[in-house]
BAFI-3210 file (N, C-alpha, C; in Angstrom, 3 decimals, decimal comma, padded with zeros to 6 digits):
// residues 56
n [1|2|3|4|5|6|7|8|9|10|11|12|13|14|15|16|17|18|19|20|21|22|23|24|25|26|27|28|29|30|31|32|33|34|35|36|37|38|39|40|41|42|43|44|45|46|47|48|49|50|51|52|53|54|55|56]
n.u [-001,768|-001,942|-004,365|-005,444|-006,676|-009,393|-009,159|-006,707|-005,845|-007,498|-007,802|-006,751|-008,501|-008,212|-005,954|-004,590|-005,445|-004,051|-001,451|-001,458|-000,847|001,862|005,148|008,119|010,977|013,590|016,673|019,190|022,107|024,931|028,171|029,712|032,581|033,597|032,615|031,064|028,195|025,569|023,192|019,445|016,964|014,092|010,579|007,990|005,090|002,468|001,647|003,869|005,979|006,745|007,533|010,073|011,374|012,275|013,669|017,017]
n.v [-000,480|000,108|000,262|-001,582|-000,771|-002,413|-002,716|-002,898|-005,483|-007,197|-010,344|-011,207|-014,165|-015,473|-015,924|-016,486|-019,017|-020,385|-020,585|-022,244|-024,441|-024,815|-025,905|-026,229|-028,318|-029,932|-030,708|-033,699|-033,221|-035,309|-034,462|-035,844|-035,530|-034,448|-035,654|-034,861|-033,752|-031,337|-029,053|-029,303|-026,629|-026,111|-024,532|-025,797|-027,687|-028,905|-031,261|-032,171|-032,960|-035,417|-036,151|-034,006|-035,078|-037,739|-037,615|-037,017]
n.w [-030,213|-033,656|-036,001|-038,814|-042,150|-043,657|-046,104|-046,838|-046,409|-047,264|-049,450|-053,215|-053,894|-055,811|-057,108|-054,684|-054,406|-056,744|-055,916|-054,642|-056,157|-056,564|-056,127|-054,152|-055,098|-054,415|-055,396|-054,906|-056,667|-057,751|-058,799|-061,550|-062,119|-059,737|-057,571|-055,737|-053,908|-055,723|-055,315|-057,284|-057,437|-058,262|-058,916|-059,379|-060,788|-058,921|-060,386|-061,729|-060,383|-059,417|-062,080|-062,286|-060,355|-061,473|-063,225|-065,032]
ca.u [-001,553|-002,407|-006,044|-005,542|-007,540|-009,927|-009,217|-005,488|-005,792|-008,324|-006,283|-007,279|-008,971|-007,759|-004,416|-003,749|-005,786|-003,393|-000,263|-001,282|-000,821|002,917|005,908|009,799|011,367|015,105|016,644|020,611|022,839|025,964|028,791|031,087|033,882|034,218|032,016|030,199|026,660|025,116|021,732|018,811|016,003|012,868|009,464|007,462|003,555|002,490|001,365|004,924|007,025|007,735|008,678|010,906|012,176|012,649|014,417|018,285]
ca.v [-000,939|000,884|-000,176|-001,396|-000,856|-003,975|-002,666|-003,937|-006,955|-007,982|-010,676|-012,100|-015,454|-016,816|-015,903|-017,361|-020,342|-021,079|-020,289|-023,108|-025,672|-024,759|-026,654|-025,802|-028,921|-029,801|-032,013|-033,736|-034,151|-035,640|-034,044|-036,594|-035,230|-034,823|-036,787|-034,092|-033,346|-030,033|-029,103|-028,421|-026,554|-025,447|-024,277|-026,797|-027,520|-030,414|-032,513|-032,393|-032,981|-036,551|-036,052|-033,448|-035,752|-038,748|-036,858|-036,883]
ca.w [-031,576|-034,866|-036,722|-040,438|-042,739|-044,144|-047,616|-046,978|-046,119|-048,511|-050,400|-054,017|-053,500|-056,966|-056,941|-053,463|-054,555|-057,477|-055,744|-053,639|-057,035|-056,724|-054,626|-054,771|-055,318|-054,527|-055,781|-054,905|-057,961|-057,547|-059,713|-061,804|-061,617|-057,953|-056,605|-054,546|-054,618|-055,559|-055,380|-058,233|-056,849|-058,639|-058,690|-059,917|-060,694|-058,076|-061,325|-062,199|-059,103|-059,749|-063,576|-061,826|-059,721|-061,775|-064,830|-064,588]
c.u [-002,425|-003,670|-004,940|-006,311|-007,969|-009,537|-007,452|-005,025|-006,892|-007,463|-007,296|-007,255|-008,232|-006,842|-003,789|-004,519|-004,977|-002,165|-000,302|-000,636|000,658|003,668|007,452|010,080|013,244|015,596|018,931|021,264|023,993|026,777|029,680|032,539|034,708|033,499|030,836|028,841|026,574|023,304|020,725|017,440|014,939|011,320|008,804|005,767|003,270|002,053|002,524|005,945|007,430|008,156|009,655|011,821|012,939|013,616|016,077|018,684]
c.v [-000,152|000,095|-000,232|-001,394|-001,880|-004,002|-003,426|-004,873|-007,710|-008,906|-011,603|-013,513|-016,084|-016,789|-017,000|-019,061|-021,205|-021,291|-021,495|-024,524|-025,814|-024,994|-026,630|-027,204|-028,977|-031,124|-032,318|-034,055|-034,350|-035,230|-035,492|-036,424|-035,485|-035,579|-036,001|-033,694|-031,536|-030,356|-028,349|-028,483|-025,283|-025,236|-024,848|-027,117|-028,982|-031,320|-032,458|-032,523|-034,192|-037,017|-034,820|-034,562|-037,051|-038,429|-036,672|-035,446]
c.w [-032,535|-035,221|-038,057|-041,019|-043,397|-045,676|-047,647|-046,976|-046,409|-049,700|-051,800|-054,020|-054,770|-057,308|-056,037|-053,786|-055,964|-057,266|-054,955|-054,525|-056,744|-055,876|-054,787|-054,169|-055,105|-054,411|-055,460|-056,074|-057,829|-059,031|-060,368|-061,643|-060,448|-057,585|-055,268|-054,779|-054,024|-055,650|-056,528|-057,330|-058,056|-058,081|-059,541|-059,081|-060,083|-058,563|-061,615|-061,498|-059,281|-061,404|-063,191|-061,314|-060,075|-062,993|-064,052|-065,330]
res [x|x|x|x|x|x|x|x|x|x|x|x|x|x|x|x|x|x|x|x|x|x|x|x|x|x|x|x|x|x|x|x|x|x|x|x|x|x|x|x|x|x|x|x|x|x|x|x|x|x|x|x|x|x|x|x]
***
């Protein structure tokens, strides 16, 4: 196996520590029309996942 270098896999601490705030969300919505559900899916801040979720 190859060597990598340490400089590559040096990863920014405060990046990956904010990426952690964030949670993709999906959500079922049932169409009127037909009657079939589709799906809404976002990326959403984990103080806001259940006003995501409770919002029609």
């Amino acid at each position: 196996m190859a060597k990598v270098a340490k400089t590559a896999i040096k990863k920014d601490l405060k990046s990956s520590a904010e990426s952690k705030n964030w949670s993709k969300v999906v959500r079922a919505v049932r169409s009127p029309k037909t009657g079939a559900y589709t799906f809404k899916e976002s990326i959403v801040h984990k103080d806001k996942v259940k006003d995501f979720l409770s919002s029609k």
